[in-house]
C-alpha positions in Angstrom: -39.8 75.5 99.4 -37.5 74.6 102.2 -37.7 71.3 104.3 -36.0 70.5 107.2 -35.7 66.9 107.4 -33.9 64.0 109.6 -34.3 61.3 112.1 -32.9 60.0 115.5 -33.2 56.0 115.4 -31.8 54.3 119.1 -30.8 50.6 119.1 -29.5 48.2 121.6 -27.3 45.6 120.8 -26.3 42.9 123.0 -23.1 42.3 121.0 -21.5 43.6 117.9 -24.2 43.8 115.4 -23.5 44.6 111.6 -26.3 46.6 110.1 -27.2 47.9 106.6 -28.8 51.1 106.7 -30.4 52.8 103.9 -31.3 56.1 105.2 -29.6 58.8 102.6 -31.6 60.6 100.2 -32.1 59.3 96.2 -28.8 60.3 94.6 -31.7 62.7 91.9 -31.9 64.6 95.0 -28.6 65.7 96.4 -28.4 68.7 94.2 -31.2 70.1 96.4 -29.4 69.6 99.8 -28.6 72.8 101.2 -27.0 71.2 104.1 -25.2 68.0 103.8 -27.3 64.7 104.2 -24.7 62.9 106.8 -25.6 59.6 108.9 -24.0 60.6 111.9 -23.5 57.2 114.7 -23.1 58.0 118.3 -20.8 56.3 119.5 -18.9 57.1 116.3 -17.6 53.8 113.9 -16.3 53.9 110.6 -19.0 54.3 108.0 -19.2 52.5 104.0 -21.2 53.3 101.3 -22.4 51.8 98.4 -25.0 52.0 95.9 -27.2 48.8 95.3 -29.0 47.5 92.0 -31.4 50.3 92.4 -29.2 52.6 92.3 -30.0 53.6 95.5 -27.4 54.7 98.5 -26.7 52.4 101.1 -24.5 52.4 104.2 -22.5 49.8 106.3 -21.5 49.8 109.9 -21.1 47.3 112.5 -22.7 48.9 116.0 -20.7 48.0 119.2 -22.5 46.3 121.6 -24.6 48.9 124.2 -26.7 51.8 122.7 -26.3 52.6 119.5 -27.6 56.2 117.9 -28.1 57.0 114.3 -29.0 60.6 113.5 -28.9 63.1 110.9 -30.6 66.5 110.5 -30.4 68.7 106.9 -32.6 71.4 104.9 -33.4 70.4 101.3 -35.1 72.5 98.8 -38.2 71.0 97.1 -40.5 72.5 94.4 -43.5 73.1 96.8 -45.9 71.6 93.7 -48.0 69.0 94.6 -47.6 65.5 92.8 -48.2 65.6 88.9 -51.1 64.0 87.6 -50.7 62.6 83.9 -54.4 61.5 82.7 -53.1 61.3 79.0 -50.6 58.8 80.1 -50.4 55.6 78.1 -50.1 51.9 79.3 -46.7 50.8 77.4 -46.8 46.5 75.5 -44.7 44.8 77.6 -42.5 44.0 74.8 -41.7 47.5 74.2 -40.7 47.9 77.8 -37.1 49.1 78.6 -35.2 45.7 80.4 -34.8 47.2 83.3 -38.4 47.8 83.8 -39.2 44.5 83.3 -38.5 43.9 87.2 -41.1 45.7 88.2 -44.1 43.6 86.6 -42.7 40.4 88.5 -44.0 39.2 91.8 -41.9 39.7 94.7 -41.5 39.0 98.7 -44.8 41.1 99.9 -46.2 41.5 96.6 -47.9 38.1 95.6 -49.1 38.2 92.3 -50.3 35.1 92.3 -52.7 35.3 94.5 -54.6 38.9 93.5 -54.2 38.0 89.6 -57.8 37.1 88.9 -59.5 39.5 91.4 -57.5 42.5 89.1 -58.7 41.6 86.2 -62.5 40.7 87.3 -62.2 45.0 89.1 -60.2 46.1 86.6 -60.1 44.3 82.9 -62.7 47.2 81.9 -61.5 50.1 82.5 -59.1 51.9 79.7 -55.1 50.9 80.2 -52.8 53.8 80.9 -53.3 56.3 83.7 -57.1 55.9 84.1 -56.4 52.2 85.0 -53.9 52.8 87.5 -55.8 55.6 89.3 -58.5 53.2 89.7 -56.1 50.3 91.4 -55.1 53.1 93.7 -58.3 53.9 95.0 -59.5 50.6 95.2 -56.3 50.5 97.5 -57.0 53.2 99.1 -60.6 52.2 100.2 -60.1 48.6 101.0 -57.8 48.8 103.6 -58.5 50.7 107.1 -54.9 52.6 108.8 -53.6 52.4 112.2 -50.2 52.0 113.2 -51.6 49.4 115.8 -52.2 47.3 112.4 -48.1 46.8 111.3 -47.0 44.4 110.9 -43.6 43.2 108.6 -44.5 40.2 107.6 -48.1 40.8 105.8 -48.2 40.3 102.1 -50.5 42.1 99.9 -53.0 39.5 99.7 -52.8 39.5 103.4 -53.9 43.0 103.4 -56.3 42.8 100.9 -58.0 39.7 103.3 -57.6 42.0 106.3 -58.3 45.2 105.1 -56.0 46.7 107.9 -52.7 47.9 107.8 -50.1 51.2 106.8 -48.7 53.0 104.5 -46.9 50.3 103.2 -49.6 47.4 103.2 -51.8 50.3 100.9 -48.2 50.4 98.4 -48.1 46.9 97.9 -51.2 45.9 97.5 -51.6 48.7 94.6 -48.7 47.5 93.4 -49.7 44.0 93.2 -52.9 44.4 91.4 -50.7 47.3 88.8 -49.0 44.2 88.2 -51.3 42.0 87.9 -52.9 44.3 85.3 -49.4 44.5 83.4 -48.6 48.0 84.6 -44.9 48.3 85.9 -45.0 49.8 89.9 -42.1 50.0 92.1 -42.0 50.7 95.8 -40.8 53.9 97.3 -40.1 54.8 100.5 -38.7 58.3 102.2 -39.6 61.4 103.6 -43.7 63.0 103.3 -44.4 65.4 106.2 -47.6 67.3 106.7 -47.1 69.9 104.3 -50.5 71.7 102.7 -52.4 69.5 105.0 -53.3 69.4 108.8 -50.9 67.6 111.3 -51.8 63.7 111.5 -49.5 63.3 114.2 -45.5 61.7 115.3 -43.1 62.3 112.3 -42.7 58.4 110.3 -41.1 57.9 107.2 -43.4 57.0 104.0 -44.3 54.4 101.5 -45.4 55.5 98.1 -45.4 53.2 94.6 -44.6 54.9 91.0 -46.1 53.3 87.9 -44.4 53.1 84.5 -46.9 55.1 82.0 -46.1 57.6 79.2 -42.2 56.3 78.6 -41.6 57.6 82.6 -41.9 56.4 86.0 -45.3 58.6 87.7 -46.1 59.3 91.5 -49.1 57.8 93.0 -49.9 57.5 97.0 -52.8 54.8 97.4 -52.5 55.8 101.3 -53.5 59.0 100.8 -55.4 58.8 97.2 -54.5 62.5 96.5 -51.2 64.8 95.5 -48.8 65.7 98.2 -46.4 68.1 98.8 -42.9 67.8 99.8 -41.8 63.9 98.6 -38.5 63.2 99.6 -37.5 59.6 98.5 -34.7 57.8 99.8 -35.0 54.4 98.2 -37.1 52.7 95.7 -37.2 49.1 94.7 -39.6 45.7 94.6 -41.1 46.2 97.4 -40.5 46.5 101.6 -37.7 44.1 101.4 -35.6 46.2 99.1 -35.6 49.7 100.9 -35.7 48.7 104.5 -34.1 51.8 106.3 -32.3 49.4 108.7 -31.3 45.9 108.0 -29.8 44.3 111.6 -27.8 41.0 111.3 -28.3 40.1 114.3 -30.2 40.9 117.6 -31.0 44.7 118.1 -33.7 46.4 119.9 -35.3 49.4 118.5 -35.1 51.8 121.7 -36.3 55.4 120.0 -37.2 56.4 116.9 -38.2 59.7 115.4 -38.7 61.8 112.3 -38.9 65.3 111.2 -39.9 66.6 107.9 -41.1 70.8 108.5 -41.0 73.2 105.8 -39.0 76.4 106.6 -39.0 79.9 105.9 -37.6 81.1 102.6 -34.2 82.3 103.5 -34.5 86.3 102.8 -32.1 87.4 99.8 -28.9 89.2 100.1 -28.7 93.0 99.3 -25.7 94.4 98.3 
């Protein structure tokens, strides 16, 4: 399969404004870039990359004052399978976790731990660890909280959203993240590209939150937004939780003046003859 993906984000800044942007694909996916996966700025200011603790690709650039465009527009190839599921999947002892898993059981910014650990193990303490467990966290997720964009909101937590019961895509990730957590099951945000592939259009082009669990030895896909396999994942950035993959990072005043996302599969290109 063949994906066409990008974005145009418009900012105004009153003055200079450095800015942190996170908006490349996961380095595990640049192999399947068919065209190059460049941020492009208009107007045009020198550009710095790094890669941060997650390993994931990060850029720097300090807008000028005025408008500010960020833009990029690239075909990637993808599998076209829907998400694995892994039922056999086992719940590791936390003592026979890697180290750099460990993170990922820890509370964070937006997902409190504190706060959900008894509910998870009143729902959850009786159902079987492993995959069955997780699944169940995700469609408790999934069913406790009602979406609408009219419900962001940056600053909920996952408690918050369990109280609420409103909220997006990425209210549903950390709130199954909390409670895999809670129930000592590694989970780490993700964020990136989903578009409506194998599925009817839901509407504007936004970028998506997802959560992987650590089960089986291997990090595994679930979506407690959507509570069923997708097509056509494109991650850009995984970590903690919202405050570790924000897309852009503004230090200082900047006002979001456009934003848009595309994610359409494409034709198979026909082979050559000859």
């Amino acid at each position: 399969m063949r994906i066409r993906a990008g974005y145009q984000i418009t900012y105004d800044c009153p003055a200079p404004t450095p800015m942190l942007l996170m908006l490349n694909v996961r380095p595990e996916r640049l192999s399947d870039l068919e065209t190059p996966d460049l941020i492009h700025t208009q107007p045009h200011v020198p550009l710095r990359q790094y890669r941060d603790q997650f390993g994931n690709l990060c850029a720097r650039i300090l807008a000028p004052a005025g408008r500010m465009v960020l833009s990029a527009d690239f075909v990637i190839r993808d599998s076209g399978r829907p998400d694995p599921v892994f039922p056999d999947a086992g719940q590791m002892l936390i003592d026979q976790l890697p180290d750099d898993v460990i993170v990922f059981l820890l509370g964070s910014r937006y997902c409190d731990t504190q706060e959900l650990n008894d509910l998870a193990w009143k729902l959850f303490g009786d159902i079987a660890p492993g995959w069955a467990r997780a699944q169940a966290i995700v469609k408790y997720a999934h069913e406790r909280i009602t979406f609408g964009y009219e419900h962001a909101r940056p600053t909920r937590t996952a408690f918050e959203a369990h109280e609420e019961r409103l909220g997006v895509c990425r209210d549903y990730a950390h709130l199954a993240i909390t409670l895999c957590r809670c129930m000592n099951i590694p989970a780490r945000y993700c964020t990136g590209y989903l578009g409506d592939i194998g599925i009817p259009p839901s509407g504007p082009g936004d970028y998506s939150a997802w959560m992987e669990v650590y089960l089986g030895g291997q990090w595994r896909t679930l979506d407690a937004r959507h509570n069923k396999p997708r097509i056509g994942r494109i991650m850009m950035a995984l970590g903690r939780d919202a405050t570790d993959v924000a897309i852009v990072t503004n230090f200082g005043p900047a006002t979001l003046a456009d934003f848009q996302v595309i994610t359409d599969e494409l034709p198979e290109t026909l082979a050559r003859v000859g």
